[in-house]
C-alpha positions in Angstrom: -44.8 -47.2 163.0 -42.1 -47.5 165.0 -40.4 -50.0 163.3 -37.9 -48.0 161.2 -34.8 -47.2 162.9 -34.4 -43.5 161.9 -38.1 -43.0 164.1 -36.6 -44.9 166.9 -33.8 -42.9 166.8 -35.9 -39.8 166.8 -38.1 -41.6 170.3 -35.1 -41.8 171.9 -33.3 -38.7 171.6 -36.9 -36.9 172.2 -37.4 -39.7 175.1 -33.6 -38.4 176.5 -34.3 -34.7 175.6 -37.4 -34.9 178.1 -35.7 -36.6 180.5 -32.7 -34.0 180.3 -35.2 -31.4 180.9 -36.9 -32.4 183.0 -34.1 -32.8 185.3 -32.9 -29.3 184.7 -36.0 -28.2 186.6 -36.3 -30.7 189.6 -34.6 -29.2 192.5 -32.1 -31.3 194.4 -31.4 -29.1 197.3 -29.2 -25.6 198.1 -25.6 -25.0 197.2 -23.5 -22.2 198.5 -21.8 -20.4 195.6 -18.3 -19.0 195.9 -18.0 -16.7 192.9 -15.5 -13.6 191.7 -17.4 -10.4 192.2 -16.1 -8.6 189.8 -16.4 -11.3 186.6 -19.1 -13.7 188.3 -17.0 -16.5 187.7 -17.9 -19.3 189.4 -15.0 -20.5 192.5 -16.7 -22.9 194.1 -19.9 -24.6 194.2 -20.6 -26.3 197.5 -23.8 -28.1 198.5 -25.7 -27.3 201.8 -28.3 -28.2 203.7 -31.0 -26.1 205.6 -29.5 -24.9 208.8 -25.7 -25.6 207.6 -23.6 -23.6 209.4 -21.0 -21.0 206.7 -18.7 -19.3 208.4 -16.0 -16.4 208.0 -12.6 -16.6 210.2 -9.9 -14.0 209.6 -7.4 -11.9 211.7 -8.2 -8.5 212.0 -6.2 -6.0 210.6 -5.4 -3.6 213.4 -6.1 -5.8 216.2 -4.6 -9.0 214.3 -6.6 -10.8 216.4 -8.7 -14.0 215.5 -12.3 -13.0 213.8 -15.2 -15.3 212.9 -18.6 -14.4 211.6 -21.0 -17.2 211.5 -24.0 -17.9 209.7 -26.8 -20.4 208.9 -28.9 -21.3 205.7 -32.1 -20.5 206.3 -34.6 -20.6 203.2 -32.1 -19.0 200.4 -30.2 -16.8 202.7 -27.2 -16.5 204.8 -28.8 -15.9 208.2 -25.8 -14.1 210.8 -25.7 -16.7 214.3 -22.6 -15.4 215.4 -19.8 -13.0 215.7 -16.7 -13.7 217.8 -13.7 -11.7 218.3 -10.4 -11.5 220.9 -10.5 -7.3 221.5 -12.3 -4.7 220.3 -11.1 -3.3 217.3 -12.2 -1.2 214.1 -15.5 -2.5 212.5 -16.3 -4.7 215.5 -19.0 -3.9 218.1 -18.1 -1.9 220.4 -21.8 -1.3 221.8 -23.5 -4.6 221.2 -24.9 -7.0 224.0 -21.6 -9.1 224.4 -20.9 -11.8 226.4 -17.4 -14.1 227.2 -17.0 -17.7 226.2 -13.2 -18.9 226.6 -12.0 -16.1 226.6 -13.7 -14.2 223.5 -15.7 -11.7 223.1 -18.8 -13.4 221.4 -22.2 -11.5 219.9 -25.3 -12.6 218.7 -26.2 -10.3 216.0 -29.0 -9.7 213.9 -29.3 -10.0 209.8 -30.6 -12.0 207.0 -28.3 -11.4 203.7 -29.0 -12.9 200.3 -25.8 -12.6 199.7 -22.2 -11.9 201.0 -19.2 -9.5 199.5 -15.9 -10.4 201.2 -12.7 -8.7 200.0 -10.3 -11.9 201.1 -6.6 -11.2 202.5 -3.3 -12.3 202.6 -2.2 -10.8 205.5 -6.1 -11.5 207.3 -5.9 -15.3 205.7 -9.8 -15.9 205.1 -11.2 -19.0 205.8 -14.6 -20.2 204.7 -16.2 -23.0 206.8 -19.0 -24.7 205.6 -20.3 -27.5 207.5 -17.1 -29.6 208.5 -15.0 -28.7 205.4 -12.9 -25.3 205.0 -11.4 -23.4 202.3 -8.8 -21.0 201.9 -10.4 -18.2 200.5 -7.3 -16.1 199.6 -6.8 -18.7 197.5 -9.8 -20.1 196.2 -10.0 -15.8 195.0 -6.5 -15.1 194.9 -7.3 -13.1 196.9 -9.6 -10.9 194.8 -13.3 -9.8 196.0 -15.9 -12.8 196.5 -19.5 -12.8 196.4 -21.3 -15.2 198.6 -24.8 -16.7 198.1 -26.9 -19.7 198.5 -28.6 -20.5 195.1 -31.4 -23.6 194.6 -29.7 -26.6 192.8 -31.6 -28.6 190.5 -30.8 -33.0 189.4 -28.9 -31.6 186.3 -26.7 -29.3 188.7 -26.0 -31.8 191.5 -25.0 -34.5 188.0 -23.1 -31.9 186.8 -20.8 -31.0 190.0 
């Protein structure tokens, strides 16, 4: 039956088909997506780890003092560790349990987010740290809004970036 070679042509492109497939659904671990907020482009696709540390540093506007939110990845979400800041300034907390380290003010706030909007700056210079890389997000965005957010990749995904 299978001895003509139009069926085993058929076998194997059903054979790779399944195969393909079947890939497409196994997961292969977490990525953290960088993506425009406005079109939903994709920026960046960058694979973590449960517990992988993402973090925001930027100088704040008023204060222009050194800023960095950090957070873990905890089952799908972006889980807030840390805040750190120089002085107090405009949207930082002024009434929050802080404590010094080195001479910053440093918080441990609470929040869970499934995802992140961060309106990157030139003058601020975002950074994105994930793990032991970082990216400039100004211009990873060009400096345009970014959504943040930790997505499930599958075998296909991970082949594919």
């Amino acid at each position: 039956m299978l001895n003509s070679t139009p069926t085993r042509l058929l076998v194997v492109v059903a054979v790779l088909a399944v195969a393909v497939g079947g890939s497409a659904a196994v997961p292969a671990g977490q990525a953290l997506v960088v993506e425009d907020a406005e079109t939903g482009e994709r920026l960046q696709t960058i694979p973590v780890e449960e517990n992988t540390t993402v973090a925001l540093e930027y100088t704040h506007s008023v204060e222009k003092t050194r800023v960095l939110d950090a957070y873990a990845v905890q089952d799908g979400e972006l889980v807030m560790t840390r805040m750190e800041f120089k002085s107090y300034g405009a949207g930082l907390p002024a009434r929050a349990n802080v404590t010094t380290e080195n001479g910053s003010f440093v918080f441990d706030p609470e929040g869970s987010y499934e995802d992140l909007y961060v309106k990157p700056g030139r003058i601020a210079g975002h950074k994105l740290h994930v793990g032991e890389q970082t990216y400039d997000l100004v211009a990873l965005s060009d400096a345009r809004s970014v959504r943040l957010y930790v997505t499930h990749r599958t075998v296909l995904d991970a082949a594919l970036h």
